[in-house]
N, C-alpha and C positions, 0 to 999 in steps of 0.2 A: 833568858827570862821570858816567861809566859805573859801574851797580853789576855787581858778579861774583859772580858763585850758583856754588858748589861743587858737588860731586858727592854724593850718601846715600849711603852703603854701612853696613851693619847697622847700624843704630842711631844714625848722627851724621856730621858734615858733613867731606869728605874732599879736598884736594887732586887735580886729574887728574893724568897723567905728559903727556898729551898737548895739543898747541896751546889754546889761548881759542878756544871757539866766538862769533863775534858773534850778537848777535840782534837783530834787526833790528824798529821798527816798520812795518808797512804801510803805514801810512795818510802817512808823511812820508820813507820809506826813511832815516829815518836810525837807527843803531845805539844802543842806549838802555841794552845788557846784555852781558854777558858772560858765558860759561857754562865750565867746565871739565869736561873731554873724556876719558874713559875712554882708557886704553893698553891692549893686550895685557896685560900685568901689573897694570894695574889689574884688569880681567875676571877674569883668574885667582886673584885674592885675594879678589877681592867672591866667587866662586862657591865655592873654597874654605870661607868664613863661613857662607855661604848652607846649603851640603851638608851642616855640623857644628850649625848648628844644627836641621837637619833630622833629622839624626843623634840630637841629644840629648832631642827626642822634645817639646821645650819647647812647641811649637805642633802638630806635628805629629800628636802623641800624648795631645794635651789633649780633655778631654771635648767633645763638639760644644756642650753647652751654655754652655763656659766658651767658646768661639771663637765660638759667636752673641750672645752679652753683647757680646763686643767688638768684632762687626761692629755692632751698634747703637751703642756708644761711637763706632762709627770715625763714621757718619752725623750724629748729635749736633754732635759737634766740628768735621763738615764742615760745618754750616750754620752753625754760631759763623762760623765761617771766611769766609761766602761772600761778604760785602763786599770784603775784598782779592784773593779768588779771583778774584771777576767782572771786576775792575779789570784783573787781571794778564792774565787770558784776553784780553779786547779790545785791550790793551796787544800782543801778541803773536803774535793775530791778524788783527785788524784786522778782526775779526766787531765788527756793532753791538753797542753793548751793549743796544740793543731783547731783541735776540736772546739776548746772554749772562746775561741778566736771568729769560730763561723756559726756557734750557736747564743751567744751572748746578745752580738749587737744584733740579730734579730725580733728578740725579744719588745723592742720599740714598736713592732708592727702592732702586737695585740691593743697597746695605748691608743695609737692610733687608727683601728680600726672602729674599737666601740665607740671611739670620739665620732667617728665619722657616721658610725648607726644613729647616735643621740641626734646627729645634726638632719638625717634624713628618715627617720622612724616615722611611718605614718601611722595616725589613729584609725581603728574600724567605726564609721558610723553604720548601726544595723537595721534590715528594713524592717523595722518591726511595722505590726499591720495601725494604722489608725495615727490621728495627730501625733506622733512623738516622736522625738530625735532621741534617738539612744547611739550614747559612744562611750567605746571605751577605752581607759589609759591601764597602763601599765604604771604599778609604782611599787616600790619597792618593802622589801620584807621585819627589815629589823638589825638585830647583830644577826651578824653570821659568821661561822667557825670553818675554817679552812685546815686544813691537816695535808704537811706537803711532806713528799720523801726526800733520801738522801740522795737518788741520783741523776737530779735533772732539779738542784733546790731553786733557783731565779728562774727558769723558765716554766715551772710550774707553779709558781708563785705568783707571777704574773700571767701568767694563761687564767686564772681561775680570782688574780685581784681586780682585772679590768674591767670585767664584766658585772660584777661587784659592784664595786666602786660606780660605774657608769648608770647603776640602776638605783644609786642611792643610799645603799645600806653603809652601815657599820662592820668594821670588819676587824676578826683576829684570826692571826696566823699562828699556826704551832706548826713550825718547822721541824723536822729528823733530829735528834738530838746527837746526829752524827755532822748533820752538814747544817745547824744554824746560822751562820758571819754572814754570808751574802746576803739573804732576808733580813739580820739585822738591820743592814746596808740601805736599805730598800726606807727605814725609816727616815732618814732626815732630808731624802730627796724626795718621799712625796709632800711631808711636812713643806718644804721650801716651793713645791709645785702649788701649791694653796689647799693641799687635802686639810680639813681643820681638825683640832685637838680633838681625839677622843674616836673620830673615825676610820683610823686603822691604827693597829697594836701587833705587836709580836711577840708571843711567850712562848721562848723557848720551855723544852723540860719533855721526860719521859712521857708515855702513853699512859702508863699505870696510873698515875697522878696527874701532872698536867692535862693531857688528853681528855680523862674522864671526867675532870671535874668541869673543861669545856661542853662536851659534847651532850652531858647528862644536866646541864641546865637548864630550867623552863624558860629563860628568856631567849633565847636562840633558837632561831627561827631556820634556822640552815646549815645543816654542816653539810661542808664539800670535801672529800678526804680520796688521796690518791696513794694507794699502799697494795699490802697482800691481800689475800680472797680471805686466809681467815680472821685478820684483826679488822676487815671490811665491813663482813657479817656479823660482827658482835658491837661495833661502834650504832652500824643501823639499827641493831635489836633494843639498843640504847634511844636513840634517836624515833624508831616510831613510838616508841613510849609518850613521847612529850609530842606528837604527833604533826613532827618538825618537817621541813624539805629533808632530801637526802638526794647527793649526787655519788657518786664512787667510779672511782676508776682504778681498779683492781688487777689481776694478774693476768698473763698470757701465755702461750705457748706458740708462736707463728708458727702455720706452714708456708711454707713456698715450692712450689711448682715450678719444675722447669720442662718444659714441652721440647719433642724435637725439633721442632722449629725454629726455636730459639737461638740467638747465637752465641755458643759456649761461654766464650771469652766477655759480653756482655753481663751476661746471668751471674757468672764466679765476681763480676766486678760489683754485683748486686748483692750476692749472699755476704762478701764480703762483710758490704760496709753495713749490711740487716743486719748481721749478725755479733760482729767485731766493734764496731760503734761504743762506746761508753764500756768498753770492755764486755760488750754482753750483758750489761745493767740497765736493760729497759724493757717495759712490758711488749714490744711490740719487736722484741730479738727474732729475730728468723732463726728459730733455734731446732725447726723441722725440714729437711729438706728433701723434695721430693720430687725423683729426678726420675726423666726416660730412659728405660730401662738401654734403647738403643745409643745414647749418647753418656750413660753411665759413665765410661771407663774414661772418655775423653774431659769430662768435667770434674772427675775427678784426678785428672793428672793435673790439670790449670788451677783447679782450686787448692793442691796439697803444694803448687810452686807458687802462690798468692801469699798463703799462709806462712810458709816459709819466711817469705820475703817480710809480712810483718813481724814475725819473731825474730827476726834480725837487725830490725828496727823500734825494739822497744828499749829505753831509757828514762830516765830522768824528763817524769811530765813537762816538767819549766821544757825542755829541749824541743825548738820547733820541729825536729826532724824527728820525733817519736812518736809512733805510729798509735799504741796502745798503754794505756795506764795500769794500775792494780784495780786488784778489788778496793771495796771500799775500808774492808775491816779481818782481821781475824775470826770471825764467827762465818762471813759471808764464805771467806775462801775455805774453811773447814770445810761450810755446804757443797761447793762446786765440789771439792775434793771425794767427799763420801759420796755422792751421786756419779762420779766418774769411776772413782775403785769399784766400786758395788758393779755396775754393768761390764767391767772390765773381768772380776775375778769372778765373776758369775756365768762368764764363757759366753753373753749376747752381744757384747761391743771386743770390736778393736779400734784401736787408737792406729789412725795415719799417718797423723801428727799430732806433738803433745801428751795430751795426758797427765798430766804434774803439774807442779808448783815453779814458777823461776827461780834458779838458787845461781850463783856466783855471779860475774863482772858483764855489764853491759857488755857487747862488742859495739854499738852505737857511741856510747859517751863514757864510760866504765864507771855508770850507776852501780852501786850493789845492790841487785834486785834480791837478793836474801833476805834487806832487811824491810822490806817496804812484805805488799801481800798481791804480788804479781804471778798469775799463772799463763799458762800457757795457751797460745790462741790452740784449740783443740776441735779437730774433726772425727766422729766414731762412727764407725758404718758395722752391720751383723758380720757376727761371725760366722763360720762357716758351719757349725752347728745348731747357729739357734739365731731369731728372727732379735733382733735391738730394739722391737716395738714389744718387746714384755719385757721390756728393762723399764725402772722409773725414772729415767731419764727421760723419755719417752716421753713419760705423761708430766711430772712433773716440772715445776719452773724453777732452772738451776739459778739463774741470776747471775751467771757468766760465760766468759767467751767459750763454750762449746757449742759445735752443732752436730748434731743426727744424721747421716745423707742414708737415705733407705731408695728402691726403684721400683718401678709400674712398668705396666705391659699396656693399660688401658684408662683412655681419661675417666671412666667409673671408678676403676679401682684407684686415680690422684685422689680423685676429690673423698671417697672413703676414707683415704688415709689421712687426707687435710683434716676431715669433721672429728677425727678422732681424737677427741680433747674436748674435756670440761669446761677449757677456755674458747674463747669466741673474739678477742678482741681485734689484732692485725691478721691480714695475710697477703703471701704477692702470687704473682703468678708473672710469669716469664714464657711468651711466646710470640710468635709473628704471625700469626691468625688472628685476625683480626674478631671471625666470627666465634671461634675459639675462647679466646678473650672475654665476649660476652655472657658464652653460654656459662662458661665455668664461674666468672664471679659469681653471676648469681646463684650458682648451688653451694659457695662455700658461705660457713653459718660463723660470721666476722663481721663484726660493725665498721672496719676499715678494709681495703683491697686494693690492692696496689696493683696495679698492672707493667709490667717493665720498666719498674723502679719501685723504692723503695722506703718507708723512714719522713716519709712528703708530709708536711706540719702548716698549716695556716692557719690565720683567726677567722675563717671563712669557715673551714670547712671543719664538721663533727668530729669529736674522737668522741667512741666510746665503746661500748661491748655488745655484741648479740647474743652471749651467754651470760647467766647470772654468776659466775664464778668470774668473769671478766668486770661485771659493777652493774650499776643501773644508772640510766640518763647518761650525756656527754657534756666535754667540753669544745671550748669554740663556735663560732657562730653564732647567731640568731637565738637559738636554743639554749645556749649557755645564759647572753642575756635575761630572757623570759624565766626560766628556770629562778635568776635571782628577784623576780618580782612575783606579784599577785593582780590578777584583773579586776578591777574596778570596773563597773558599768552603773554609766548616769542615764536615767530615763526623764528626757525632758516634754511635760504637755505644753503643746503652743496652739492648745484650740481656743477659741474664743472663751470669754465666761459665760455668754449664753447657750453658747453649745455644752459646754461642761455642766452648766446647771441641766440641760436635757437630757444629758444621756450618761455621767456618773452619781446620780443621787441612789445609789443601792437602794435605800431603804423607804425611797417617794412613796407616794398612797397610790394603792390601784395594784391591778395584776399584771401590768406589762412587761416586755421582756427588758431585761437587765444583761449587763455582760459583764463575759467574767475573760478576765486577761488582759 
């Protein structure tokens, strides 16, 4: 028997108007949940709540220190939480729980970093010229509409509530209507942290509906939406209309560089876990790899007995010793599938390793990977007639665990073949040159850069894109912050009244000079 998770809307658990979302396990494709699905009228009510309590100043208008006490209550309460959190996530996505186990409980940091801004944020007083003290605050926006994917749902949830939430506003979330339960989850631990009624909501429900009827509101002042480049570009087209914020963090294509420098057995530990991570379900996959032509052959024997070794090791997510999950769904794995046939039966790629779909008995735990939608961790390098980079594979964001390995002769022709892509968002580079190192990040055209390592996540530090097929604006940091407010600036006169009756009467008798500013 199927359980059914409701909807959050201000403060407590709510009926949808529209269809049962199913939710599906990955790892057995069978339906385990049921979710209830935001209407049009539901939207309208949730944001309705949202605007009034934003209105009443409850949270919005609370001291910064009374709103970082309770983004630290929120982090507390979230690690109480995080035994049925971790469960539900791997449940939903079909990430190992290896995985959910080291990217869960860090999730706390984000709580507790913008707690920690709130408490040491300094104002700018400006020197403006003549008697006045002008300064100015940062205060917050309104509702705001958050749109989070299926595969990373609690940590993108909170990368993009914290900041939120710490700056005041109102907040709903439309979660993947693949991976809703843990955001569900998320409501009655901020509720209990002191966030008040009406200041965060969760509605699940499709894009078509749900989505649109959020994002195309006039009272929403902000949508922040983390998905693909083209339902990115059409939610914004939506969104400048009402001449809202927009944040986006959209799709990728990573290169990575491996110099000879490098040491093999490091780098392959690198592309690995860039690329193999969430099964290859992240925007920032090391899904291009781009290796010295003179250490080629060597890194590609370590990396095709790495690979191995995870294929050998995949099972049953619940199982801690299972290296890699499925995809997330049958449409996803059809994708990776026709992106890998196509460059294979078109004579530009050969498979190393992989290439398929998992079919029969773990040798790990004797999961039946048949029935879940497990493929194979997959390496493709050119064939011997024709180059892999006029495959679309190539260019294209498969959204699974395949990677690309193509070689250079010269660091011009890496950093060519890095740029080569629409997308701009990750990349690494792997070398022991130190000067090296610096020259080449800065020629690659990537809002993230990794230098000998990989996948590196803080509330410090920016994620976002240096191409527009990758999004606009980031998260994380300072910048995230600011992003969810608006500057106010107070201009205070503290000159005398007798000096003010001398020298702003605009309109005094006589012809003398006046100022203007």
């Amino acid at each position: 028997m199927t359980q059914t998770y409701l909807m959050w809307v201000a403060g407590k658990e709510q009926v949808g108007e529209e269809y049962l979302i199913p939710v599906e396990d990955p790892a057995t494709g069978d339906v385990f949940a049921h979710c209830h699905a935001a209407s049009s009228s539901d939207v309208e009510r949730t944001i309705t709540l949202a605007q009034a309590a934003f209105d009443s100043g409850i949270w919005s208008k609370s001291s910064r220190h009374h709103r970082a006490d309770v983004l630290d209550k929120c982090a507390a309460l979230l690690t109480e939480a995080l035994p049925s959190l971790i469960s539900l996530e791997v449940r939903q996505t079909g990430r190992t729980v290896r995985e959910m186990n080291a990217q869960v409980p860090s999730l706390v940091r984000w709580f507790k970093y913008y707690a920690s801004l709130l408490r040491v944020e300094e104002q700018p007083v400006l020197p403006t010229v003549g008697k006045l003290h002008n300064f100015l605050q940062r205060v917050p926006l309104g509702v705001v509409v958050q749109i989070t994917p299926f595969n990373h749902p609690l940590l993108i949830a909170v990368k993009k509530l914290a900041p939120a939430l710490a700056a005041g506003n109102s907040v709903i979330v439309k979660p993947s209507e693949l991976t809703p339960l843990s955001t569900l989850s998320l409501g009655r631990i901020l509720k209990e942290a002191g966030i008040p009624d009406g200041v965060f909501s969760v509605l699940p429900g499709y894009g078509a509906i749900t989505g649109k009827a959020l994002v195309q509101h006039p009272l929403v002042r902000k949508v922040d939406v983390t998905g693909g480049t083209a339902a990115g570009r059409a939610i914004g087209g939506i969104v400048g209309g009402n001449l809202a914020r927009y944040t986006a963090e959209l799709g990728g294509k990573a290169p990575l560089i491996v110099f000879d420098t490098a040491d093999v057995q490091l780098a392959v530990n690198g592309i690995t876990f860039g690329s193999f991570i969430a099964s290859g379900q992240t925007c920032i996959a090391s899904t291009r790899i781009i290796v010295d032509k003179k250490i080629l052959p060597q890194l590609l024997e370590n990396l095709k007995a790495k690979t191995d070794s995870i294929a050998r090791r995949i099972g049953s997510p619940k199982n801690p010793e299972s290296m890699m999950g499925p995809l997330i769904s049958a449409k996803q794995l059809a994708n990776v599938e026709t992106l890998v046939a196509e460059a294979l039966n078109d004579d530009t790629a050969k498979a190393i390793v992989g290439g398929s779909r998992m079919q029969g008995i773990s040798s790990l735990d004797w999961t039946d990977l048949s029935k879940g939608y497990f493929y194979q961790p997959t390496i493709l390098v050119s064939s011997k007639e024709n180059s892999i980079c006029s495959a679309r594979i190539w260019r294209e964001e498969a959204f699974g665990p395949v990677i690309v390995v193509v070689s250079f002769d010269t660091e011009e022709e890496a950093i060519k073949l890095a740029n080569d892509s629409e997308f701009g968002l990750g990349a690494g580079i792997w070398t022991q040159d130190l000067s090296q190192a610096f020259r080449v990040s800065e020629q690659i055209d990537a809002g993230i850069t990794w230098v000998n390592t990989h996948h590196r996540n803080d509330p410090s530090s920016p994620w976002g894109g240096a191409k527009s097929s990758s999004g606009v604006g980031s998260e994380n940091g300072i910048d995230s912050y600011h992003a969810y407010t608006t500057t106010k600036s107070t201009i205070i006169n503290y000159a005398s009244t007798e000096e003010s009756l001398a020298t702003d009467d605009w309109f005094r008798d006589g012809a003398g000079s006046v100022r203007y500013g």
